[in-house]
Backbone as numpy.savetxt, mean C-alpha at the origin, in Angstrom:
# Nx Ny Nz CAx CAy CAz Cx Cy Cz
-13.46 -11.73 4.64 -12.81 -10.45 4.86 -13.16 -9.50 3.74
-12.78 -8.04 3.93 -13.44 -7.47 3.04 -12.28 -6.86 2.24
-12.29 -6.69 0.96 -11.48 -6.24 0.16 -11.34 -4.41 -0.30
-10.15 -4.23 -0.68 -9.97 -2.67 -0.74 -9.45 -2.77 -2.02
-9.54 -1.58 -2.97 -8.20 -1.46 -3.76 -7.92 -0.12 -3.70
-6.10 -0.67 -3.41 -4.82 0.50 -3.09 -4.61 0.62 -4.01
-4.03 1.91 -4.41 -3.32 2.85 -5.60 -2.03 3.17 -4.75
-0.43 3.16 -5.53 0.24 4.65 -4.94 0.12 5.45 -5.81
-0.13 6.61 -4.97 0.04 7.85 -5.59 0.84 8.66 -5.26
2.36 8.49 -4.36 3.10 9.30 -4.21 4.44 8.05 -3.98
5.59 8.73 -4.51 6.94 7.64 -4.89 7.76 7.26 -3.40
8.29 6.07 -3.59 8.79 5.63 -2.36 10.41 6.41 -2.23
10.41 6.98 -3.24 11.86 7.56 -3.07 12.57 8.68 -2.02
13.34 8.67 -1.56 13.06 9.59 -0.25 12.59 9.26 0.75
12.20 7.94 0.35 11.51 7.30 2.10 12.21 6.11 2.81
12.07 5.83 3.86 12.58 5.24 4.79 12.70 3.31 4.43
14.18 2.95 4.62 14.16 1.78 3.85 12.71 0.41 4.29
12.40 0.80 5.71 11.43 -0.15 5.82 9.70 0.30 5.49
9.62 1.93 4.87 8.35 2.08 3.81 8.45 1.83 2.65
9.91 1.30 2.02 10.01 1.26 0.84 9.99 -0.44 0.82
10.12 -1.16 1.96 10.28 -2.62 1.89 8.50 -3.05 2.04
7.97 -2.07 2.98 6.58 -2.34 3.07 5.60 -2.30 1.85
6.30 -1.31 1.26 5.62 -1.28 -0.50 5.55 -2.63 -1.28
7.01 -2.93 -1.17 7.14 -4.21 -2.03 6.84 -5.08 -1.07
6.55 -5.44 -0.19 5.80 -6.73 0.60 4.23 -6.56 0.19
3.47 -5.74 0.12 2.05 -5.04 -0.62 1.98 -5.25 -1.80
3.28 -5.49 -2.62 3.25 -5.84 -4.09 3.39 -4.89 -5.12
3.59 -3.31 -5.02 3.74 -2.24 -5.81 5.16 -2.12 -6.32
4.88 -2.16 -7.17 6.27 -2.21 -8.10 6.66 -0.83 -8.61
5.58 0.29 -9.04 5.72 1.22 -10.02 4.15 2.32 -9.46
4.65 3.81 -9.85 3.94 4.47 -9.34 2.51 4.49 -9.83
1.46 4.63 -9.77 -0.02 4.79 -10.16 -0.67 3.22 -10.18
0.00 2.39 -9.56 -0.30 1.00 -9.78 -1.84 0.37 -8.55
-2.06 -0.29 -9.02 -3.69 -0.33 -8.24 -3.36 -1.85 -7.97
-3.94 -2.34 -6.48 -4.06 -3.32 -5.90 -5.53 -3.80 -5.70
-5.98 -4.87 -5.79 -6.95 -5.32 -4.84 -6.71 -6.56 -3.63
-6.79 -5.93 -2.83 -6.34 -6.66 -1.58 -6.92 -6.94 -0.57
-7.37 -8.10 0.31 -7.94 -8.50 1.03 -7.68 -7.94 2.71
-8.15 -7.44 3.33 -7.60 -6.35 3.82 -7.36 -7.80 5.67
-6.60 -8.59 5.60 -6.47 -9.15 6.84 -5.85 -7.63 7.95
-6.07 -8.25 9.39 -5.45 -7.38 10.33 -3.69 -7.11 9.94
-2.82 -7.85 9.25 -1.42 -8.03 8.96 -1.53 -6.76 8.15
-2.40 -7.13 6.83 -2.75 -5.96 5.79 -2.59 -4.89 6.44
-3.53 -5.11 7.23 -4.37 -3.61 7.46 -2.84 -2.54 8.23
-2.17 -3.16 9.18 -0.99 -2.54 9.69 -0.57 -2.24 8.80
0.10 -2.46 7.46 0.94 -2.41 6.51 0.62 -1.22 5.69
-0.58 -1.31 5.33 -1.24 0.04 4.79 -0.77 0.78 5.77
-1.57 1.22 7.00 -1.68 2.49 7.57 -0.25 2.68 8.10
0.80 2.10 7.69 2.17 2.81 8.23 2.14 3.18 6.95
2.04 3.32 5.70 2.60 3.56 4.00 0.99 4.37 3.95
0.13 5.04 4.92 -1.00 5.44 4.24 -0.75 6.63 3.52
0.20 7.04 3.93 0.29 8.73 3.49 1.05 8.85 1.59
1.65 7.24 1.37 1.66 7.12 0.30 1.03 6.22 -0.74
-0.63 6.13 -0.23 -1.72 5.66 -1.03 -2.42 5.87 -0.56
-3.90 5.75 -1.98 -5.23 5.93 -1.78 -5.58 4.51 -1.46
-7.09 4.25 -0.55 -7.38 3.10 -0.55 -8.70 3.58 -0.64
-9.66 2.83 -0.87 -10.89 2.85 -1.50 -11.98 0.93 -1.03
-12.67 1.03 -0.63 -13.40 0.42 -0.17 -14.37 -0.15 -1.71
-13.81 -1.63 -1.74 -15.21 -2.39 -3.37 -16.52 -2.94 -2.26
């Protein structure tokens, strides 16, 4: 599978309790924080509901 690394760049605060649960199932703890993540189909849903609060970037 091919790997990505996620950044957030915008705060979960103000957002909806299950984008803020999706964050921490992704593993982001704190704002500007960078992931590298294996992007399974599970992944991949998880991102694109939380896309609007991260960058993702293709290694």
């Amino acid at each position: 599978m091919k790997k990505v690394k996620v950044t957030q760049i915008r705060s979960g605060i103000g957002r909806t309790r299950k984008q803020k649960d999706t964050l921490t199932a992704l593993g982001f703890k704190r704002m500007n924080q960078s992931l590298e993540i294996e992007l399974s189909p599970a992944v991949a849903g998880m991102v694109d509901k939380v896309k609007h609060l991260l960058k993702v970037e293709e290694i």
